[in-house]
C-alpha positions in Angstrom: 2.2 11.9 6.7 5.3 11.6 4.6 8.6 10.0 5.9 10.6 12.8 7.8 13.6 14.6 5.7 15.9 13.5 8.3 15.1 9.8 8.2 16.0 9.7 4.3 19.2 11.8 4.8 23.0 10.4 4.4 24.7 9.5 7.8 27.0 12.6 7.6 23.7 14.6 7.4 22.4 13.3 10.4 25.7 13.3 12.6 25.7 16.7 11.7 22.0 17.5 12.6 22.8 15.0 16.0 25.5 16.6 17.1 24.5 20.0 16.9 21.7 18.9 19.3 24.0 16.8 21.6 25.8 20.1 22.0 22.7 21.8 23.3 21.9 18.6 25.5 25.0 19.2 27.3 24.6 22.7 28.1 21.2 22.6 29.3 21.6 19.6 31.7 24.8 21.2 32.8 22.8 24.6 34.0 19.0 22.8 35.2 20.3 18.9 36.3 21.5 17.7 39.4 22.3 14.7 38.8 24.7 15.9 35.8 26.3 18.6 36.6 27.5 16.3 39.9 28.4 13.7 37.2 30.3 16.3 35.6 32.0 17.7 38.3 33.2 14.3 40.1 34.3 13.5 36.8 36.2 16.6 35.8 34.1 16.6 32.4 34.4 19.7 30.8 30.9 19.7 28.3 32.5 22.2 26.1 35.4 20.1 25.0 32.2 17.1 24.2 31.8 18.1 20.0 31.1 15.0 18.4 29.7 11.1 18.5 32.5 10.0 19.1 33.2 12.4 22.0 30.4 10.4 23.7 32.4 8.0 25.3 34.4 10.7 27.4 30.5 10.5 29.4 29.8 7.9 32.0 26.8 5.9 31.4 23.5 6.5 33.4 22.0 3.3 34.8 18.7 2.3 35.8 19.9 2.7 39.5 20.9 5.8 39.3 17.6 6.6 38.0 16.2 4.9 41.0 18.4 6.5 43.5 18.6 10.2 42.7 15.2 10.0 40.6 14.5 13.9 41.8 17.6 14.7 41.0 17.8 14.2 37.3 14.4 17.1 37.0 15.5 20.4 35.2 12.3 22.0 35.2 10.3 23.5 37.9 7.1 21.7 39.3 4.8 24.3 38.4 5.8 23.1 34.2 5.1 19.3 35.1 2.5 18.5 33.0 2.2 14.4 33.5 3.9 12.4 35.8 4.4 8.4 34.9 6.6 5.6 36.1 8.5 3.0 34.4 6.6 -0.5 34.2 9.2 -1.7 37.0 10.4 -4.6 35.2 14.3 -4.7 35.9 13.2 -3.1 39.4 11.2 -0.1 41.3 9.5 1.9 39.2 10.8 5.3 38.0 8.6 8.6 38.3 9.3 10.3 35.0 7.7 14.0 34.6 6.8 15.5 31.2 6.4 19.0 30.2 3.8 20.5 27.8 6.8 19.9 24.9 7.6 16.6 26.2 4.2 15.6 25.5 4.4 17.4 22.3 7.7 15.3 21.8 6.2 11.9 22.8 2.8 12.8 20.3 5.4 13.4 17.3 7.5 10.1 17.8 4.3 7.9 17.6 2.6 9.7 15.0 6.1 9.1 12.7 5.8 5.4 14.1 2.4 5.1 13.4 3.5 5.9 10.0 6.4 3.3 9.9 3.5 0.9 10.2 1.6 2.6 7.4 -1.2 3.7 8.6 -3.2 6.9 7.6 -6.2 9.3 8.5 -8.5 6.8 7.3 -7.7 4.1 9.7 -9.2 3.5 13.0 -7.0 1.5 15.7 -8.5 -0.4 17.8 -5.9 0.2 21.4 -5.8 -3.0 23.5 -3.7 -1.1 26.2 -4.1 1.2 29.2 -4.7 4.3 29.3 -4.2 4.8 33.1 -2.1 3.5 36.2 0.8 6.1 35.2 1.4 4.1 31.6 3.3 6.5 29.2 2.7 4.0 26.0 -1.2 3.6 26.1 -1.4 8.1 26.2 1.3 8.0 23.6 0.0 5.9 21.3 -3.6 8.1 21.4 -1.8 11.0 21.1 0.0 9.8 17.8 -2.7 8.9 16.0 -4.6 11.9 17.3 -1.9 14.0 15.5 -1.6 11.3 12.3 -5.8 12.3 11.8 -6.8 8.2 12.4 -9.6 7.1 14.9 -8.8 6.0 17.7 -11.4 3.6 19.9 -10.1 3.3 23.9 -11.2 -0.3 25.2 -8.5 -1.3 26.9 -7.0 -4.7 28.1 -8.2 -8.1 28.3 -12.2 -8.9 28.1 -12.2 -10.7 25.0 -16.0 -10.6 24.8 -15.6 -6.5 24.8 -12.9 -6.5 22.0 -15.1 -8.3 19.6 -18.1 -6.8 20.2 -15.9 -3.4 19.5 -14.6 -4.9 16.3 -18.2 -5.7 15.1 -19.8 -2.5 16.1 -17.3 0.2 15.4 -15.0 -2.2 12.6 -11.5 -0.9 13.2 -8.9 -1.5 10.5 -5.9 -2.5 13.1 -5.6 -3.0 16.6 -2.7 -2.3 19.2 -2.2 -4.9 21.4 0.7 -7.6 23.1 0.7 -10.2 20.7 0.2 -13.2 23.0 -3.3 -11.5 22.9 -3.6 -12.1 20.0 -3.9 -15.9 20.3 -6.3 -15.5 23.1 -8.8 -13.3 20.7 -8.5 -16.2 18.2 -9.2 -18.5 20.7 -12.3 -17.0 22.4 -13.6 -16.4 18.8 -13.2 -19.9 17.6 -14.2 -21.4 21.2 -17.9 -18.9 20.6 -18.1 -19.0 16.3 -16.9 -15.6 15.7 -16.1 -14.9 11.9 -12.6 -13.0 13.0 -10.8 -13.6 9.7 -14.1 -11.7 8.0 -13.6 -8.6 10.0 -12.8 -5.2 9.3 -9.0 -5.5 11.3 -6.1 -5.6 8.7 -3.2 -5.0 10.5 -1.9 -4.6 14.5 0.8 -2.8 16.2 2.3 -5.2 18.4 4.0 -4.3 21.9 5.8 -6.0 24.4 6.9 -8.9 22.9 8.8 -10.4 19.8 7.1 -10.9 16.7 10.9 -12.0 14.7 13.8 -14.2 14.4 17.2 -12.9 14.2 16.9 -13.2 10.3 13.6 -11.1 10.8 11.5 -14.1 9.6 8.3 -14.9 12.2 9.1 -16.3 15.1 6.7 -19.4 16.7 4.3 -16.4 18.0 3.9 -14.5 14.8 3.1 -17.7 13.2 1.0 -19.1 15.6 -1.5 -15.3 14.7 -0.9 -15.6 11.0 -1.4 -18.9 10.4 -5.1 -18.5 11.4 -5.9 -14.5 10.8 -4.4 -12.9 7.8 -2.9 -9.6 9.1 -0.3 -8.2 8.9 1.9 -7.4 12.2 4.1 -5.1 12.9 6.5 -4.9 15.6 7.3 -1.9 18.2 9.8 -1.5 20.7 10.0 1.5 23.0 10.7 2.4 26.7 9.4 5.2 29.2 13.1 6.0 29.7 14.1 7.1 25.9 10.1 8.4 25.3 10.8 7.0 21.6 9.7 3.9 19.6 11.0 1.8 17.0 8.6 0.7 14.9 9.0 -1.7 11.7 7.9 -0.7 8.4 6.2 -3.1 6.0 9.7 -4.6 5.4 9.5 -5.8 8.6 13.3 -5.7 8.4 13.8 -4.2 11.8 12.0 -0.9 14.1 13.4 2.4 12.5 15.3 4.4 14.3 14.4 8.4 14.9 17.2 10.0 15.0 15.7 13.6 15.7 14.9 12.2 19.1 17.4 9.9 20.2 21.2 9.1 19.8 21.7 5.4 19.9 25.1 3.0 20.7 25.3 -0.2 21.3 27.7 -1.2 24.5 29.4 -4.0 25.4 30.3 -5.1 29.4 33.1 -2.4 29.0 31.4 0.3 27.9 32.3 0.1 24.3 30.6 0.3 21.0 30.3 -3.0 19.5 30.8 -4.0 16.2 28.1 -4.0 13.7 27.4 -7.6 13.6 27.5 -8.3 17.2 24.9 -7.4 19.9 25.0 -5.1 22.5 23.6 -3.2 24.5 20.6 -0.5 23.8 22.4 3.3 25.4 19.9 6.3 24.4 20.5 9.7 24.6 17.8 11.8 24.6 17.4 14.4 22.5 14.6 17.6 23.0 13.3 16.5 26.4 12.5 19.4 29.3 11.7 17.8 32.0 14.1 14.3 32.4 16.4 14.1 29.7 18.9 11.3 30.2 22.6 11.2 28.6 24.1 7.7 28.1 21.3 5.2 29.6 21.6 1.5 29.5 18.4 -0.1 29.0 19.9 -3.1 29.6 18.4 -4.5 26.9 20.6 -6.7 24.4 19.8 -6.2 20.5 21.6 -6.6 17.0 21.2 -2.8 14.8 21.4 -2.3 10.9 22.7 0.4 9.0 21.9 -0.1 5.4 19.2 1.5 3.7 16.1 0.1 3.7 13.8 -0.8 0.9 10.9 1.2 2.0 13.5 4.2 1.6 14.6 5.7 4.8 18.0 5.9 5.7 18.0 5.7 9.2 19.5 2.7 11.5 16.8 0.1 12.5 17.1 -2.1 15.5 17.1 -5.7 15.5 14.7 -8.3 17.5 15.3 -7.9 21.5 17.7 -10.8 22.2 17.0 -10.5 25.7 17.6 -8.5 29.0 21.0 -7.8 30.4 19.6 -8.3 33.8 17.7 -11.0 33.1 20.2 -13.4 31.5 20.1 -17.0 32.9 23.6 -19.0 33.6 22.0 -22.7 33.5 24.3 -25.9 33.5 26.6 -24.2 31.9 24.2 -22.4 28.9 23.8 -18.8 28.8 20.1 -18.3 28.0 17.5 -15.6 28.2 13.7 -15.7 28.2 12.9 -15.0 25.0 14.5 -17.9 23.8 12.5 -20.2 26.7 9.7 -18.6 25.4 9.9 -19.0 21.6 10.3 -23.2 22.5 7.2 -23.0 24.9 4.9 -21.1 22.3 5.9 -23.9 19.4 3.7 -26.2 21.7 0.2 -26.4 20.6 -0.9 -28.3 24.1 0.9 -25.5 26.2 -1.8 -22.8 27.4 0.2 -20.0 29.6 3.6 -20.2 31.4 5.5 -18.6 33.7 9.5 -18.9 33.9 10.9 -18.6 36.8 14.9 -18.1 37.8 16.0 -18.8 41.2 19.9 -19.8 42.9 19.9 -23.3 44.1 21.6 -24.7 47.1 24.9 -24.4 45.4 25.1 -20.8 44.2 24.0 -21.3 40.7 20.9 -20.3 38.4 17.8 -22.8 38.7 15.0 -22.6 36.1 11.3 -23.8 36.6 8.8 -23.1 34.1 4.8 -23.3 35.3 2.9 -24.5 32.4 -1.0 -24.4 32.2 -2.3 -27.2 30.6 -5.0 -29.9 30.9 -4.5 -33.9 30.4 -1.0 -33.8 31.5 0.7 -37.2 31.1 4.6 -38.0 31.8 5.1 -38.5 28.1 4.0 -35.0 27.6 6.5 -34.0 30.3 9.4 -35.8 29.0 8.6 -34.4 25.3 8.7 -30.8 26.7 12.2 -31.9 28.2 13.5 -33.7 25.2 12.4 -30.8 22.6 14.4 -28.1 25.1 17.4 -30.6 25.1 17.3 -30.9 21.2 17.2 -26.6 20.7 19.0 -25.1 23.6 20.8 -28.6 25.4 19.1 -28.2 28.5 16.3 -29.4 30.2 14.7 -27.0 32.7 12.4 -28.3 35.6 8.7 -28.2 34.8 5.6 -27.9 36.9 2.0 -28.5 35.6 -1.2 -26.0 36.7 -4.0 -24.8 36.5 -4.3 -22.5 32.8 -6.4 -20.0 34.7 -4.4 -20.1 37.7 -1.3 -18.9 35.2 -3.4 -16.6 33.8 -4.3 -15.1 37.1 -0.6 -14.6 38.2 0.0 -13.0 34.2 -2.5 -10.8 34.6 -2.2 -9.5 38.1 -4.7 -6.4 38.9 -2.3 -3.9 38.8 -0.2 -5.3 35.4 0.4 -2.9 32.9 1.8 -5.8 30.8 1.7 -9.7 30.7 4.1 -11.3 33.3 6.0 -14.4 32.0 9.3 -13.9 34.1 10.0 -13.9 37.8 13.6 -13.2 39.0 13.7 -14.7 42.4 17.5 -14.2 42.6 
């Protein structure tokens, strides 16, 4: 498909375009949500006087708590239009039910068939998806129902079972795959472990989810590398949420995931509340735009990212959104270091004798943060500890505790039944 009109035009155009839509926002929540129009009356917000961006921060901010509170009460459609029902992956806390109407479905279909795109892909490839397609998961039906609308072929296998996915890939030969991209190391592992000819087959390119693939200078981080330095794809990076029902994917810049601003007003929010400056991070606050069913004004994500406003070289206009430097919730106060996972986990993948891990954050005896990361590996020795130690002191100037297990009994607490996605954080505080 081509590059939507909107996505090429100037930033007055799209302000314009954004705000006539905010407008409509505001009057339908005020008439069909509860949760709103309480918001607006306990806060004496007149929705008529709201006429611009800027106008935005008259609004409170919708959290993820208020989400899990009042969930009902943010639904401004009647049951009988509920089409699908999902719930949030439950990662910052319970899960969220989320309903979708016939058009939000509609909605969702159209954002991932323009991100699909992003990533270049056309009717003639056939994706490969490495994700669920059950257990209430919004991404695994929106990705089939994007490239059901881009024309490609789509073949459903699922998560995990190595054995499955290559026998897939030499059967059916897909040209990309979308997957986490930890995966990724495990398919090139299983296939060297049993002589598989990976870097011979038909897959070009993957969609990654979940999980970084960049630097904050865009260039591959230890992951990326660790996949390309032994299979020659290319990788592409997408970051979405069930919340905001809209992805940004990279393009073959890999300069950041475009934004789509026909579907969703983004700002980026400091502790205060306010916009940040270009050049510093802040937090990811969505409003929704065309959503029926559960559309959400102001939400924090709580997740902590650079943006970019120049044009791109691929051509489109629109705002892209840097590499996720971490989550506002899960930010780690450690001898004095502000940390957050991602960072742990970039240091952790750069060794080749490290398997799996798990971090884990806890409060110690004296009221502050503790770290302890569970590392699967085999022929542990002190030295091996005290490099691990001495290579976190030399990039982040801490040490964090380490324990030594079993890879498969990491891989067994990763992948639990249930998981929708790979767990390499516990919160314990």
């Amino acid at each position: 498909m081509s590059t939507p009109q909107i996505e090429t035009q100037s930033f007055e155009e799209v302000k314009e375009h954004q705000e006539r839509k905010l407008t409509e926002l505001l009057r339908y929540v005020e008439n069909n949500s509860k949760h709103y129009k309480r918001v607006f009356r306990e806060n004496g917000i007149d929705v008529s006087q709201i006429e611009s961006l800027e106008d935005l921060k008259k609004l409170p901010t919708t959290s993820k708590d208020d989400l899990q509170n009042n969930n009902d009460d943010f639904i401004c459609v009647d049951r009988s239009e509920i089409i699908d029902y999902i719930t949030t992956s439950g990662t910052l806390g319970d899960p969220v039910i989320f309903a979708m109407t016939n058009n939000d479905l509609d909605r969702l279909a159209y954002n991932e068939e323009v991100s699909f795109a992003c990533a270049n892909t056309t009717k003639d490839d056939v994706y490969q998806l490495m994700v669920t397609l059950d257990r209430r998961f919004m991404a695994g039906m929106a990705y089939f129902s994007g490239l059901r609308k881009l024309g490609a072929g789509i073949i459903r296998v699922g998560p995990g079972n190595p054995e499955l996915q290559f026998d897939t890939i030499e059967r059916i030969k897909p040209t990309a795959l979308v997957t986490v991209p930890s995966f990724l190391v495990k398919l090139i592992e299983y296939a060297e472990k049993n002589g598989i000819d990976y870097k011979n087959s038909s897959v070009k390119k993957a969609v990654c989810i979940g999980e970084a693939l960049r630097n904050d200078d865009f260039s591959p981080n230890t992951l990326a590398r660790k996949i390309q330095d032994k299979w020659d794809i290319d990788l592409y990076s997408t970051y979405a949420s069930t919340e905001m029902g809209t992805a940004f994917t990279e393009c073959e810049e890999s300069k950041g995931g475009h934004h789509h601003p026909e579907l969703v007003i983004v700002e980026f929010l400091d502790e205060e509340g306010n916009q940040v400056a270009e050049d510093d991070a802040g937090e990811v606050t969505i409003t929704t735009l065309g959503v029926e069913a559960m559309p959400l004004i102001r939400f924090r994500t709580g997740d902590i990212c650079h943006h970019y406003k120049e044009t791109c070289s691929c051509g489109r206009t629109s705002m892209r959104l840097g590499p996720i430097v971490g989550r506002k919730k899960q930010m780690i106060k450690y001898k004095g270091t502000t940390l957050y996972p991602p960072a742990l986990y970039d240091l952790l993948n750069e060794i080749e004798e490290v398997e799996n891990y798990i971090v884990e954050v806890s409060i110690n005896e004296i009221g502050t943060d503790d770290i302890l990361i569970r590392i699967g590996a085999k022929n542990v020795t002190d030295k091996f500890e005290k490099s691990i130690k001495d290579h976190f002191r030399a990039k982040l100037r801490v040490a964090p505790n380490i324990q030594f297990e079993a890879p498969a009994q990491i891989l067994k607490e990763q992948f639990p039944e249930m998981s929708r996605k790979p767990i390499t954080f516990v919160d314990k505080r």
